[in-house]
N, C-alpha and C positions, 0 to 999 in steps of 0.2 A: 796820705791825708789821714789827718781830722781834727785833732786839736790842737791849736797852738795858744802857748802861755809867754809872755813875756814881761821883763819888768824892770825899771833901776829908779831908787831912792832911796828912803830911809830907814824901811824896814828891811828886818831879816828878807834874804830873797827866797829861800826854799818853803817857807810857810806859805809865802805868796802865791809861789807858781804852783802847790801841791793841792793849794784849795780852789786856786784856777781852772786847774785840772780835774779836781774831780767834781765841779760844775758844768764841764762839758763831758762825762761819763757816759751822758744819756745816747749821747751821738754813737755809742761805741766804738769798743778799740779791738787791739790786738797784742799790743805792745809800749812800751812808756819810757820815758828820759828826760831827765833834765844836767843842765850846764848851768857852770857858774864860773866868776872871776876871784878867784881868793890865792894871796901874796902875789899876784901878777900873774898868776897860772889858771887857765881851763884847767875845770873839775870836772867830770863827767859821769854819770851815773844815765846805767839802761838796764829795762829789762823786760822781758816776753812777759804778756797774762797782765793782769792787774795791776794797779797804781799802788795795792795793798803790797804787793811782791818789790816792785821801785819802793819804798817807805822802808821793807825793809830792809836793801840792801843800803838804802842810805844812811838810817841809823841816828848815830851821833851827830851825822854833821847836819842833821838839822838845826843847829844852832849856829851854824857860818854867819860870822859877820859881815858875808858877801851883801853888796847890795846891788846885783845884776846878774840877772840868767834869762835864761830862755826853757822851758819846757814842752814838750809832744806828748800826742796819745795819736798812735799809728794804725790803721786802717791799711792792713798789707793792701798792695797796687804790685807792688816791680817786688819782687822776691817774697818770701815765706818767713810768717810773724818770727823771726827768731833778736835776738838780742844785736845779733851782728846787723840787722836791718834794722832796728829799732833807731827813732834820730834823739837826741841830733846828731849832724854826721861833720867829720874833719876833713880837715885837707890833709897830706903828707907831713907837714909839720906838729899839726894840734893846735895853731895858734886859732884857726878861726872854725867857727861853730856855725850848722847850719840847721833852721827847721823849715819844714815845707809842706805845704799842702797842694795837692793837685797831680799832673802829669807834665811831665816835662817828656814831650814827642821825641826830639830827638837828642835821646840820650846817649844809645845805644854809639851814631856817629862823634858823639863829641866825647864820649869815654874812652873810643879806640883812637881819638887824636891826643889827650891827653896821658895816653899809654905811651904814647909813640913818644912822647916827652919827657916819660919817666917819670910820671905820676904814678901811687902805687894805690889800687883800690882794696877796702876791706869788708865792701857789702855789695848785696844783688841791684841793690835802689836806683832808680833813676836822681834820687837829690843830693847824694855823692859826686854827681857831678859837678854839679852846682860849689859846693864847698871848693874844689879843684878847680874853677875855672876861675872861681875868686881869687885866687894865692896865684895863681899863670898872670893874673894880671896887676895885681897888689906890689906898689910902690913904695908909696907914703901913705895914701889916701883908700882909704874904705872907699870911701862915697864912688869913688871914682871907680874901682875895682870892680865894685857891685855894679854899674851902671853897664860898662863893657859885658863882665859875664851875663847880666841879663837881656842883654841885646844879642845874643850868639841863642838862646833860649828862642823854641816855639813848647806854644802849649801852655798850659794853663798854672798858674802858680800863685802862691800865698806862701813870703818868705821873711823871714827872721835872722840875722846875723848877728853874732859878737865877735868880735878881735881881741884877742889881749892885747895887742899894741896898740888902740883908743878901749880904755881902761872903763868911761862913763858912757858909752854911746852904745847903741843899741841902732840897726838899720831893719827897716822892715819895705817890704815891695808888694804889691797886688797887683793882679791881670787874672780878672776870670775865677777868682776863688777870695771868697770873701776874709778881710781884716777887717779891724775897726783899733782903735787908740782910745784909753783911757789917760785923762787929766785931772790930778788933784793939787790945791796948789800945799796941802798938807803931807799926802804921802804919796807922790812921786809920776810916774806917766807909766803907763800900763800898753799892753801889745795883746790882741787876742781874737782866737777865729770867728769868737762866738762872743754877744754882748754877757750870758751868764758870767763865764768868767772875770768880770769885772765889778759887777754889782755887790760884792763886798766891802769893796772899798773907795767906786765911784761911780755915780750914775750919770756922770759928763760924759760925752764919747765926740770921735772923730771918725766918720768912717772915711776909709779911703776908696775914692773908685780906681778902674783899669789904668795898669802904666802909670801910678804914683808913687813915688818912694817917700819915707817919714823918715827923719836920724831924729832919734828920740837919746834924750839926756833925762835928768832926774827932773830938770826944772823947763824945758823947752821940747816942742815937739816942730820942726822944721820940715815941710814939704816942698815939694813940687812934681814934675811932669816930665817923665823921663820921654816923651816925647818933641817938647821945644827946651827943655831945661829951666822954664819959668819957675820961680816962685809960685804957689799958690796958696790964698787966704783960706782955710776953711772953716767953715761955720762948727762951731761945738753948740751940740744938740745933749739935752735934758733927757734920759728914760725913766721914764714911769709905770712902768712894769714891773710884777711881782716875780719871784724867783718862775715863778711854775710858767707865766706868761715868756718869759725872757729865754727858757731853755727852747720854746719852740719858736722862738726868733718873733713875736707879738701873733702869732696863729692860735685861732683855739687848741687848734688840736695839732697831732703829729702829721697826720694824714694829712692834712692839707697844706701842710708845711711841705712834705713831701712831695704834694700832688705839682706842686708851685718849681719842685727844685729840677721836676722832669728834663729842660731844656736842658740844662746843664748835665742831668746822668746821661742823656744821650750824648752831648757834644762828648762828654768824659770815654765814653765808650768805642767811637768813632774814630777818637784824634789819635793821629800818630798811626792811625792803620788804615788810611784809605787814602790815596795821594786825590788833592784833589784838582790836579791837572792833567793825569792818566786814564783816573778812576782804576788802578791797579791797589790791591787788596794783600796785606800784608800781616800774616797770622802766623808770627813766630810761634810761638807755644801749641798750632794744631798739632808740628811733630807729624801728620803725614805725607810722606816720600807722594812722587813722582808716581811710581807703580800703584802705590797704596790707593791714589783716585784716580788711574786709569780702571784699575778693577774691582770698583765699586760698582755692582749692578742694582745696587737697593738702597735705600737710608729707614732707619728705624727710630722714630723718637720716640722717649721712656721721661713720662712726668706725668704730676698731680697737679689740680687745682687749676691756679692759673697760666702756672710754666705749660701744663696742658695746651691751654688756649692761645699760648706763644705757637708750641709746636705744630698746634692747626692751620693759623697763618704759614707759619713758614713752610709748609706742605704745598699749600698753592706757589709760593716763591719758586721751592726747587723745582717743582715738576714745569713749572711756565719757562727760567731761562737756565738751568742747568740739565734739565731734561732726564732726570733723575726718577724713576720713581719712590715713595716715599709714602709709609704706613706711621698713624701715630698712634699709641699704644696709653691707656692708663697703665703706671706703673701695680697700682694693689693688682687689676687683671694679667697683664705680661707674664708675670711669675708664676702665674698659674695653670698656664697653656702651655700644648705642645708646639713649640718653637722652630719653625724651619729659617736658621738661622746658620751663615758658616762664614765665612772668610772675607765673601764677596759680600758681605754685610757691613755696613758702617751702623755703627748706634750710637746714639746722640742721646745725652741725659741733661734733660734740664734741669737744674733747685735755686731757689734763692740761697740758700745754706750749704751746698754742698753735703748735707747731713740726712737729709730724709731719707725715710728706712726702703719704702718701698720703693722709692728710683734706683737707691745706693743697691737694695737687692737685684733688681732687675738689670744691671749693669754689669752686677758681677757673673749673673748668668749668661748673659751674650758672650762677655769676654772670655766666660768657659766654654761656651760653642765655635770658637773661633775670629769671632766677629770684633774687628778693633774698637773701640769703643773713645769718644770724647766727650766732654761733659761743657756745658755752659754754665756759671756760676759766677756769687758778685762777693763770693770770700777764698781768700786766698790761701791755702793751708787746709781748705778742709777734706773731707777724707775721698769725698767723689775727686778731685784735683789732685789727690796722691795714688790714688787707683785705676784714674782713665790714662787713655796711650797720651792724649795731648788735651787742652783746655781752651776754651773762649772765656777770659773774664770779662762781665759786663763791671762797670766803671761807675754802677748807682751811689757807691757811699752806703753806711747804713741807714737804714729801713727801719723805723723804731716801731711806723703804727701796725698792726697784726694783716690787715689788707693789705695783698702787695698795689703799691703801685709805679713808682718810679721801677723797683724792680722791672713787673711788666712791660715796660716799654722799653728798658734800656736791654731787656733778650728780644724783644724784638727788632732794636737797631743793630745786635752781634749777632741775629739769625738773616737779616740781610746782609751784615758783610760775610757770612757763612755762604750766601747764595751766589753772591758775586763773585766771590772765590773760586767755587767750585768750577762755576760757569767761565770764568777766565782759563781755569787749570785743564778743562774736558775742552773748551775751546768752542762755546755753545753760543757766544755773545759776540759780535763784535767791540773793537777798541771805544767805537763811538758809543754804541748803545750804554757800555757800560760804564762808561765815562757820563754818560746823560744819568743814568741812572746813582750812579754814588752820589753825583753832585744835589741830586733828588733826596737821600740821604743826610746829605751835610745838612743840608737847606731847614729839613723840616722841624729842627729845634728854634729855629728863631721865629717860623710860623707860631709854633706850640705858647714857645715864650710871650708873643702880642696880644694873643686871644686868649691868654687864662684868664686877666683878670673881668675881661668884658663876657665870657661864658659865664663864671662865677654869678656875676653881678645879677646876668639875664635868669641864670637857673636858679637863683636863691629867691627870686618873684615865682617863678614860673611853679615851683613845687607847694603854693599852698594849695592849689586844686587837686595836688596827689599827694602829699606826705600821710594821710592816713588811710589809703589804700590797704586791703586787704591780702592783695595778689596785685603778680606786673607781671606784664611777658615782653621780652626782647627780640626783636627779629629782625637779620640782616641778610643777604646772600652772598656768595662768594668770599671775596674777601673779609667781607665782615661780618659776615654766619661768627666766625669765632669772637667777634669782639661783640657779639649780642652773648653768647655766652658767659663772656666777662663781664656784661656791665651786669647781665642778672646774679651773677655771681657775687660782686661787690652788693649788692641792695641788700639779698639776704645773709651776707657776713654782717654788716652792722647798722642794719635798720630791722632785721629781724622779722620785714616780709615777703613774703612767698613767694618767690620771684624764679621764670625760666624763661633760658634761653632759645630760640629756634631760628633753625634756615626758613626765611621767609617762605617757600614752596610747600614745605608740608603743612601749612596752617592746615591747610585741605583737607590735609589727612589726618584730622582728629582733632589737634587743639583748637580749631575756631568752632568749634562747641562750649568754647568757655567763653567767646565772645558777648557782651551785652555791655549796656551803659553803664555797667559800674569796673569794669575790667580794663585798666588801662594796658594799654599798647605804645612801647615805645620803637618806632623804627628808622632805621639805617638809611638812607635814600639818597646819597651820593649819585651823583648823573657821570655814573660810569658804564661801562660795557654790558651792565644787569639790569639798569636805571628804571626803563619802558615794565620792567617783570617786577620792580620791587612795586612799581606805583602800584600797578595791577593789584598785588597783595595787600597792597594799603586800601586801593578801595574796596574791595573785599571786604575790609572789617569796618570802613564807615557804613557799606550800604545795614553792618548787624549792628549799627550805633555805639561801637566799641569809643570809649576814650584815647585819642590818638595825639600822642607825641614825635615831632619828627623831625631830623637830624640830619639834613642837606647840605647842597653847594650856595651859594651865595648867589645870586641873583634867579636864581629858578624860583618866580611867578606861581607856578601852579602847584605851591605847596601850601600855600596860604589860603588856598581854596578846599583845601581840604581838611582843614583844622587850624584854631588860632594858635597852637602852639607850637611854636618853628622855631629851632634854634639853628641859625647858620654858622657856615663854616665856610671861611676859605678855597678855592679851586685850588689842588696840588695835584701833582703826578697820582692816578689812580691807586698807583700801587705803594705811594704813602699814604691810603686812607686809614689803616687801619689804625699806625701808630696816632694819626691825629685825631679821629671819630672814640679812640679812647677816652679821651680829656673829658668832654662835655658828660660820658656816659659817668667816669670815675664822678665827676663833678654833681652828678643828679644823685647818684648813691649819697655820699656825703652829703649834702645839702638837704635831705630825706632824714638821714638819721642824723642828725643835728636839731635838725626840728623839733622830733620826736623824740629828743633829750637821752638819746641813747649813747652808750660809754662804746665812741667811735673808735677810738686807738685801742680798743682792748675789749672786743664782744666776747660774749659770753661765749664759752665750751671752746673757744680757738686758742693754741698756740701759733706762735710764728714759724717756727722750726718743727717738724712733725715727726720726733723720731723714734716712734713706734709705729710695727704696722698696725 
């Protein structure tokens, strides 16, 4: 994944898809390519790094009279940002071109049957297979060809095709990753992942939903429903959005664009590694053996920030069904203590980047004390993922606003399939339990997906009796001790007030001295296995007149009697509360500093990437 360009009419086709391309920049890449049809032959140009670096190796032939391509900007998934993974991608002949966004699950089984055929592969990708399974079944007919290999496809995709043998046509497919179609009846029909891409030369669109195919021509755009094979009408819809509107998909901001795209980085992160009729857990890239987690007597997690607040949840995970115990470590402190660390040590580094100085040191220190070491990270090539023994990529996409968030959640969903694993491999779970438990897993992105926009709605009323707060305190227990942490963490990243986190139990012991009617209080109160101890804590700071916000189950009565501002949430498995009691807390930060007209995607003194100590 992440950008796709495509296009046929009457303009030059490389100017098109080069300016297409660098309207979806913002998303980030890794890598860049475009394809074209000129004297009857695919052209193909790629390259690692920059669109600037593609420009140059293309050159001269930016003036092709072609008027048909398709172009990417790659967001490594399935192999390391290099040229040879860069799309789009062929089949064994060259005639047909492929671009794609997304995962395609089961790649891995459909590239060792297409081996077995004599298909010859020349990248790591999962979307080479795709090209290949096109041409295994390619006739006469594209349309037809496409339709079979997509139906042999699980998992998630956003796909583009040319043949040189249909010379004017263009096929495009969705399921689970957004396309949209551009119509001009002056310069031609447009293909793109993103509506930017298009707003240079038409603000008509078509989007397509799940399991639609388009065969787009210069002058027609043709649909239907690869699931009855209907025809379908679609409505073309007017955008009226400015360049700056249109890159974050009509969101104010990045953030919340992102806060929006969560159900899908989890689904992204999950799919294709969690069977979900076994609940059996499948982590090619952990790389450790057999012996390697029989003699693991410890786990050590090493992160900043909010990967931090990953590792604290996931702390309660292993030690409750892997039976592990498990220390989590700020990485600036790690590095500066003496280390009783050796072999029978697993250490675990979380980063959104793969780059940050103080995990990336702390890692390298264990791995010098003997201790094998793996890293969680949502980019692929970067230098913690060339230096740890094996890897969890989480599957977020990039992350443009400086607050993580989708990040956050989606090491959350690859630290529960870290725990399931474990738990399967030591032999700590039964088949059942943890088959109850994945499926608890799958599940709770479609939860997340239903209740964003109705949290939103309620918390955007809910924050004018506190957007200009002074100070907030967060307080959860157990499982969500760490996601009180997070949510204060997010308030004072881009709203700019005072805000901490606490385990509801220590009020006691010191901070309910800051208690009084101007201090609000937001807390965690899920009716789970703590539920009786959190209320307790709760009224504790009504009977000192505290400001109280509170974040529960759904039908529990006696929240409402203790304050009028209750935001509910859904009953789920306890031990998905955490990923979902994120949303409404992400969602009060932002809706706080938006208020407060603060510059949310980019607060002051923060980078994204932290790589100094």
């Amino acid at each position: 994944m992440c950008g796709i360009v495509g296009y046929c009419g009457p303009k030059r086709v490389l100017p098109v898809i080069l300016e297409g391309l660098k309207r979806l920049e913002y998303r980030g890449y890794d890598s860049a390519g475009v394809v074209y049809l000129e004297d009857g032959k695919l052209v193909k140009h790629r390259s690692k790094g920059k669109l600037s670096n593609l420009e140059a190796i293309i050159d001269d032939a930016i003036i092709t009279p072609s008027h048909i391509g398709l172009g990417h900007t790659r967001w490594a998934t399935h192999g390391a940002p290099t040229t040879e993974n860069a799309h789009p991608h062929s089949d064994c002949t060259g005639d047909i071109v492929v671009v794609h966004n997304g995962i395609i699950e089961n790649y891995h089984s459909l590239r060792e049957e297409l081996k077995a055929k004599g298909h010859t592969f020349t990248s790591e990708t999962d979307t080479e297979v795709l090209a290949h399974l096109i041409e295994d079944n390619l006739e006469n007919d594209l349309v037809e060809a496409v339709k079979k290999a997509v139906a042999l496809l699980d998992g998630s995709f956003a796909i583009g095709v040319l043949w040189a043998g249909m010379p004017d046509t263009l096929i495009a497919v969705r399921n689970q990753s957004p396309l949209v179609l551009g119509v001009s009846a002056a310069s031609g029909t447009f293909l793109a992942s993103d509506i930017p891409a298009l707003l240079p030369y038409t603000n008509e669109v078509i989007f397509l939903n799940d399991m639609e195919m388009a065969v787009l021509t210069s002058e027609s755009q043709d649909i239907f429903s690869l699931v009855d094979g209907k025809t379908i009408e679609k409505k073309i819809e007017t955008i009226k959005w400015n360049a700056a509107m249109a890159e974050k998909a009509g969101y104010k901001h990045f953030m919340l664009k992102e806060i929006y795209e969560q159900p899908q980085a989890i689904t992204n992160t999950v799919s294709g590694r969690i069977n979900p009729e076994t609940g059996e857990v499948n982590l090619p890239e952990l790389n450790l053996s057999a012996s390697d987690l029989e003699n693991i007597d410890r786990i050590i997690f090493v992160a900043c920030g909010t990967s931090l607040h990953s590792a604290l949840v996931a702390k309660y995970w292993i030690e409750k069904y892997a039976h592990i115990p498990v220390e989590v470590d700020i990485a600036s402190e790690f590095r500066y203590r003496h280390l009783l660390i050796n072999e029978r040590v697993l250490t675990v580094s979380l980063s959104q980047s793969g780059e940050t100085a103080d995990t990336l040191a702390g890692m390298r220190i264990a791995k010098g004390l003997g201790s094998k070491v793996i890293t969680i990270c949502n980019v692929v090539g970067s230098t913690m993922t060339r230096e740890a023994d094996g890897t969890i990529y989480t599957h977020a996409g990039p992350e443009i606003g400086v607050a993580s968030t989708k990040a956050f959640t989606s090491q959350l969903a690859a630290l529960f399939l870290l725990t399931l694993f474990l738990a399967e491999q030591r032999n700590t779970l039964s088949g059942e339990e943890r088959l109850k438990l994945g499926k608890d897993l799958i599940d709770i992105a479609g939860v997340i997906e239903k209740e964003i926009p109705r949290l939103q709605e309620e918390i955007g009323t809910l924050i004018e009796s506190y957007y200009d707060a002074r100070d907030f305190l967060f307080i959860g227990r157990g499982l969500n001790f760490p996601i009180a942490l997070e949510g204060a963490l997010k308030l004072k990243e881009i709203s700019y007030i005072h805000a901490e986190g606490y385990a509801s139990g220590e009020l006691k012991h010191g901070p309910i001295a800051l208690i009084d009617k101007d201090m609000p209080v937001l807390a965690l109160v899920p009716q789970d296995d703590v539920y009786q101890k959190s209320i307790s804590n709760v009224e504790e700071i009504r009977a000192r007149q505290g400001r109280i916000i509170l974040i529960g189950t759904e039908g529990d009565a006696h929240l409402s009697n203790i304050t009028e501002d209750v935001i509910y949430l859904p009953k789920v498995a306890d031990v998905m509360n955490p990923i979902l009691y994120t949303i409404p807390a992400q969602l009060l930060s932002y809706e706080i500093a938006s208020r407060r007209g603060c510059d949310v995607d980019q607060p002051r003194n923060l980078a994204k990437s932290v790589t100094v100590e």
